[in-house]
C-alpha positions in Angstrom: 15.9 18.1 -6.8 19.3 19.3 -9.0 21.6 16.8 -10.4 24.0 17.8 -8.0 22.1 16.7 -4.6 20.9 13.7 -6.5 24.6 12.3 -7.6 25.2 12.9 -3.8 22.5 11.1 -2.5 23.2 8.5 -4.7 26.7 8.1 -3.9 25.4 8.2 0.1 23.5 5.3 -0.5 26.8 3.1 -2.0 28.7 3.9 0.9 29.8 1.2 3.2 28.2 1.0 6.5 25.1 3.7 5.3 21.8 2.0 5.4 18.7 4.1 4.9 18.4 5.0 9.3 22.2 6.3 8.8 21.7 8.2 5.9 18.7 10.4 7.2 20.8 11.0 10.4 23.6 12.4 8.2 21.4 14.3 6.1 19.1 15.5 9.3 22.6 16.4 10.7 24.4 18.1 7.7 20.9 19.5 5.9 22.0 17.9 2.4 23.6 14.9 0.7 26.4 17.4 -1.0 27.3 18.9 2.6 27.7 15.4 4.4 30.6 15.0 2.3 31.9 18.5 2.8 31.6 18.4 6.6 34.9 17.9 8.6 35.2 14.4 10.1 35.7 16.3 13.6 31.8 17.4 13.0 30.7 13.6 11.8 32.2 12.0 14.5 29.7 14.1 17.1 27.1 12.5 15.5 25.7 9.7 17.4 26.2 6.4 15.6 28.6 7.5 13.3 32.3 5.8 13.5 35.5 6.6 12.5 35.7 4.2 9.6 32.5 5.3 8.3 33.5 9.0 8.3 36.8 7.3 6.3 34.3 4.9 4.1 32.5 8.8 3.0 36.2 10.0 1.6 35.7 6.7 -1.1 35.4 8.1 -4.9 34.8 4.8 -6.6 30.8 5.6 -5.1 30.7 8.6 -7.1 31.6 6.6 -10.2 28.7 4.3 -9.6 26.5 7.2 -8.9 27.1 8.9 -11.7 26.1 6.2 -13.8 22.9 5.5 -12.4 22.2 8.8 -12.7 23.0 8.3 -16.5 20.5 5.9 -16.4 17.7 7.7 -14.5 18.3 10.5 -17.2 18.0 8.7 -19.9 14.9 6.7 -19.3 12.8 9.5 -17.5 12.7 7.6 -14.2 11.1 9.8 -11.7 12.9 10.5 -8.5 10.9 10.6 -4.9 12.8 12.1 -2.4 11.5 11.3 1.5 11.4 15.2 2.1 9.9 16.1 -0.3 5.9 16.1 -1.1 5.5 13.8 -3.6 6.8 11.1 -1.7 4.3 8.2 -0.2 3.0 10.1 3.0 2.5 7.2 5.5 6.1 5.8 4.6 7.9 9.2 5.3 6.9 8.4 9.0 9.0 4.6 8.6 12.2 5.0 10.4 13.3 2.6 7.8 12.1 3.8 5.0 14.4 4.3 1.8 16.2 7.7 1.3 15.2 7.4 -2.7 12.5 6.2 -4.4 12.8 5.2 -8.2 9.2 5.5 -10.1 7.9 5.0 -13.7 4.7 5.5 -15.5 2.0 7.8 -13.9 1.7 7.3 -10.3 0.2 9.9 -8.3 -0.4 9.9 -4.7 -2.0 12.9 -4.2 -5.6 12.9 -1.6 -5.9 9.2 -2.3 -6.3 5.7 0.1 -3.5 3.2 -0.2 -4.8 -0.3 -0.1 -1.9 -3.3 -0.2 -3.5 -6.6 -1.6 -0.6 -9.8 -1.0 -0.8 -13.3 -0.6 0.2 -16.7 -1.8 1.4 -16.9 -5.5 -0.8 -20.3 -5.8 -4.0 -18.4 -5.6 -6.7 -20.8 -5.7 -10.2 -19.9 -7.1 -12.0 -19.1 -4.3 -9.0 -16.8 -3.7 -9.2 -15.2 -6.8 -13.0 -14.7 -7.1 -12.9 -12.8 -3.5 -10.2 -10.4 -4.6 -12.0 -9.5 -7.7 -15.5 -8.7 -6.0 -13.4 -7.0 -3.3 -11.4 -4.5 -5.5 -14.8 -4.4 -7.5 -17.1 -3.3 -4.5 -13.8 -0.7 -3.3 -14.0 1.0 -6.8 -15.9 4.0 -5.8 -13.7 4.4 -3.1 -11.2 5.4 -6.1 -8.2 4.0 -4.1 -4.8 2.4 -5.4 -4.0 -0.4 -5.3 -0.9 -1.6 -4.3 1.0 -5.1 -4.7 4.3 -7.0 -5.7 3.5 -7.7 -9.6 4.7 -11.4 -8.4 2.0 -14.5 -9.4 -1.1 -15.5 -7.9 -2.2 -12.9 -5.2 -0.1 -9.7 -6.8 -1.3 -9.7 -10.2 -4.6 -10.4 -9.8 -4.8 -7.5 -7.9 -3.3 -5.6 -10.6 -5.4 -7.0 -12.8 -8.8 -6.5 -11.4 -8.0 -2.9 -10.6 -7.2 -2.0 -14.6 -10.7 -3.6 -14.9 -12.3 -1.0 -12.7 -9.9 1.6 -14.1 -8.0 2.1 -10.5 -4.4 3.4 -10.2 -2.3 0.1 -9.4 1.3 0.3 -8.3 3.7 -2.8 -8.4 6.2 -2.7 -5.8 9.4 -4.4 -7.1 12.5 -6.1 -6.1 14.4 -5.0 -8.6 15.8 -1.9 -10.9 13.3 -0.3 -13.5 15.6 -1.9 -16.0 14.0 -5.4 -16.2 10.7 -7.3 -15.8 10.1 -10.0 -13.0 8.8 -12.7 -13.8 8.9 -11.6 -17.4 5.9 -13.2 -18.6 4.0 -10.5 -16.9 5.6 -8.0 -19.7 2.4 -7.5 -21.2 1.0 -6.0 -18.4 3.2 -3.3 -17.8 2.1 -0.7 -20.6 -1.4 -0.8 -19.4 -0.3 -0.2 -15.6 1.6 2.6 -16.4 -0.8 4.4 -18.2 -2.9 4.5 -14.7 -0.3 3.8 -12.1 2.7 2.0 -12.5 6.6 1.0 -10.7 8.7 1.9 -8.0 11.2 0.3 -6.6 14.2 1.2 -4.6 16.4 -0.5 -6.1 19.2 0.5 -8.7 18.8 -0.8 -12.3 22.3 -3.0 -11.3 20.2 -4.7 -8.7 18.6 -8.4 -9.7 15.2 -9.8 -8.7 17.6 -11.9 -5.3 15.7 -13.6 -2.6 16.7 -10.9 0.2 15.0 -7.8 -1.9 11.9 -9.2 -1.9 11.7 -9.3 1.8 13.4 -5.6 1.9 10.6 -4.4 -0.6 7.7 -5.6 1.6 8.5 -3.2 4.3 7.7 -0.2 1.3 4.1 -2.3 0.5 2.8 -2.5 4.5 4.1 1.3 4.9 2.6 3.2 2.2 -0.5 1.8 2.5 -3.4 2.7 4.7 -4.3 -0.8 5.0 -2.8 -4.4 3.9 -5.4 -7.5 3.1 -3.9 -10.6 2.8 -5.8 -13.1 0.5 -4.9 -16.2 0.7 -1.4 -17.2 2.4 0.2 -20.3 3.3 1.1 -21.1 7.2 4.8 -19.2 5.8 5.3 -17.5 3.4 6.0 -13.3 2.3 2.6 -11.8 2.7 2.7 -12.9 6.0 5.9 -10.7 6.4 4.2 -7.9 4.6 1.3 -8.5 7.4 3.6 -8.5 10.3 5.0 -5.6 9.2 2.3 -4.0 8.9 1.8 -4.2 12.3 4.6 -3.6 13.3 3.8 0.3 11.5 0.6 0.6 13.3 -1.6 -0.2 10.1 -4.6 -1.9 10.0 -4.2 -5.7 8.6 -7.1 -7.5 7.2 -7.7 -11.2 6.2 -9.6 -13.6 4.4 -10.7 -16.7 6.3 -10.8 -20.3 4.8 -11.3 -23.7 5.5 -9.1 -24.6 8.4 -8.4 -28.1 5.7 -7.1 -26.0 3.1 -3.4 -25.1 3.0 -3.6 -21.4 1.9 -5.9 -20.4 4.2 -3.7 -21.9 7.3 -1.7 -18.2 7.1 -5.3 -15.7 7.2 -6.6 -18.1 9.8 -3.6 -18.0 12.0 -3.7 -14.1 11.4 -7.5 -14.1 12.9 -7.1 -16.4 15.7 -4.0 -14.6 16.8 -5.6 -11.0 16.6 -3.0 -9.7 14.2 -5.5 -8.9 11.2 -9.3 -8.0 11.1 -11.3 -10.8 9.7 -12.5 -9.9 6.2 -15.3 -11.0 4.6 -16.5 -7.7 2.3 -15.6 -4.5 1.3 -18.5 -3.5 4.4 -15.3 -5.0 6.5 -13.0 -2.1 5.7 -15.4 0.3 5.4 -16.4 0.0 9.1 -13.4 -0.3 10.5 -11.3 2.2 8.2 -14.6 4.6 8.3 -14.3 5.4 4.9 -17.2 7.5 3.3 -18.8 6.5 0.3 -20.4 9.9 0.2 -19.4 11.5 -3.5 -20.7 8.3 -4.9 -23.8 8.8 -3.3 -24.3 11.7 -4.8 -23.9 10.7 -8.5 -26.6 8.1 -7.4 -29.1 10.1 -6.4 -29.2 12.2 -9.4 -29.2 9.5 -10.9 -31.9 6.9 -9.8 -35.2 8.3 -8.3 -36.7 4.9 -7.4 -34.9 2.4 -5.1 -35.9 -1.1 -4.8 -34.7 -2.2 -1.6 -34.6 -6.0 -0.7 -36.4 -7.2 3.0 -33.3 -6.8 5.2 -32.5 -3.3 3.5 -36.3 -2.4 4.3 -36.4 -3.6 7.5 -33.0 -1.2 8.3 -34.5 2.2 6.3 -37.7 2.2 7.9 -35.9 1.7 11.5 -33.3 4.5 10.4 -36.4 6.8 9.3 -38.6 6.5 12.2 -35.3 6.7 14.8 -32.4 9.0 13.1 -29.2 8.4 13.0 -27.8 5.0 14.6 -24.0 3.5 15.5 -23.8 0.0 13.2 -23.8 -1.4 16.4 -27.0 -0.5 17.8 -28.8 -0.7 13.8 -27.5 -4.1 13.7 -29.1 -5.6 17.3 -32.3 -3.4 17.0 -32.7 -5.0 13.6 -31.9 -8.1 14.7 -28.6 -8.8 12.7 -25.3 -10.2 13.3 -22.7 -6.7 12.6 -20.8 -8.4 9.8 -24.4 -9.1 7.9 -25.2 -5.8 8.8 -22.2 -3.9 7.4 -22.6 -5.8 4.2 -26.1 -4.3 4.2 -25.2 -0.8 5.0 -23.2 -0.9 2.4 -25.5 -2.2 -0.6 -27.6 0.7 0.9 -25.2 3.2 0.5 -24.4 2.2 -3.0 -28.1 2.6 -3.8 -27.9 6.5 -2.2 -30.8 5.8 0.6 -28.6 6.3 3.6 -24.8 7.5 4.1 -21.9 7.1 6.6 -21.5 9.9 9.3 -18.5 10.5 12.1 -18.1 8.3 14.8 -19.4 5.0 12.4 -23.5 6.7 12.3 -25.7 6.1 9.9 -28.8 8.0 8.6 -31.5 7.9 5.9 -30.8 10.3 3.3 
């Protein structure tokens, strides 16, 4: 994109009355930023939705002061512009009627053939809590997938966290311009996430970390994501927000259950019971009902290990998969005599030791 149809865009954005939903109408409508504000207000006002005082609102020239600074900014600090038509925006969110026009981005994030996992949940993350998102985003590493959050406490940044450990690309979704850290004693961590990952944000390096942007920004985490888990969450609280959006986008929600005594557990329960998330319990979970392959990590492991030591249960399941041919998890699970969420988790230490492998349609076979 030129520095022309960016100070445009930009100065689209700061008009009155144009909210991301007007603004693709206009451009849709027009074919660019720059030509919305050459078009004749006779034209505009055929445009369903738009006003006369809006069409008056697009004659402003204070916008273009504002826009021209930010773009100063953006210059200067080699932010990285995604652009909802264009390719390198987040694919699943182009298809968000209310998705932002702009997307502001820094360090190395790359989007390219990759699953988008959102992690949220209660900033008082309790052990149990913490433990569970660990092994999770451990047992998903082979997946390669990114991992997305809100770089806030508790839930967000151990997310974060636990993905650097397994060297996975983690974005922070943020309520504020690229300008400023929030909350600012998790500074440190920003280096190291943008060496494998990093920002975005759609907000302008004017904006402040307010109450209202954090709800605006979780609409970006449930929409670029293939899939949001909710850790741990309070009967109220954002990441149910995030989870009801979510929803609301046709994604798959997932979340972990708890004691129905303990307070941030209250929100995944309700989630459950109410059949707005999957209950999650393993990595198998996702697996099975995303259908994601594990199938180039298999590989690696066969050339690897030429003896497997399998446990009872994963015996039991390879010698009925040998002598019978490929199964649904279904059917493996009640001729084996297993509940299905026992027998995912199997299927999938299996996998990981390359002695069967995933097919269409949820199958499994002996390799």
């Amino acid at each position: 994109m030129n520095d022309t149809e960016l100070l445009h865009l930009l100065a689209l954005l700061k008009i009155d009355g144009v909210g991301d939903i007007v603004a693709k109408k206009l451009i849709n409508h027009c074919g660019s930023a720059e030509n919305i504000f050459k078009t004749k207000a006779s034209q505009l006002e055929a445009i369903d939705g738009i006003g006369k005082v809006l069409i008056k609102n697009l004659k402003s020239k204070s916008v273009f002061k504002l826009a021209e600074a930010e773009l100063r900014y953006i210059k200067e600090n080699n932010i990285s512009i995604l652009y909802y038509q264009n390719d390198n925006y987040p694919n699943r969110l182009k298809h968000c009627i209310d998705s932002p026009v702009l997307l502001f981005t820094s360090g190395t994030i790359d989007f390219s053939d990759r699953k988008i996992i959102s992690i949220v949940g209660t900033r008082e993350i309790t052990s149990y809590g913490t433990d569970f998102c660990k092994k999770l985003i451990e047992d998903l590493a082979p997946l390669n997938p990114i991992i997305v959050s809100g770089f806030a406490y508790g839930v967000d940044i151990v997310a974060h966290k636990a993905a650097m450990d397994n060297n996975l690309q983690t974005i922070g979704v943020i309520a504020h311009g690229l300008n400023q850290v929030y909350p600012k004693v998790h500074k440190k961590y920003v280096a190291k996430m943008e060496e494998n990952g990093g920002f975005l944000t759609e907000f302008w390096s004017s904006s402040n970390p307010e109450k209202e942007n954090f709800v605006k920004r979780n609409r970006i985490v449930a929409g670029m994501s293939e899939a949001t888990i909710v850790i741990e969450s309070a009967e109220k609280g954002g990441s149910l927000i995030t989870a009801n959006l979510a929803n609301d986008y046709n994604r798959d929600v997932f979340a972990v259950p708890g004691r129905i005594s303990d307070k941030f557990s209250q929100g995944c329960n309700n989630l459950i019971k109410t059949q707005r998330a999957h209950l999650l319990t393993s990595a198998a979970d996702i697996l099975y009902i995303l259908n994601w392959e594990l199938q180039q990590k298999e590989e690696k492991i066969i050339q690897k290990q030429l003896f497997v030591s399998l446990d009872d249960n994963e015996q039991k399941v390879y010698d009925y998969l040998h002598l019978n041919g490929k199964k649904e998890l279904d059917t493996i699970a009640l001729q084996c005599d297993f509940p299905v969420f026992r027998m995912s988790s199997i299927l999938l230490n299996m996998e990981l030791k390359g002695v069967i492998r995933p097919l269409p349609g949820k199958l499994f076979e002996v390799i």
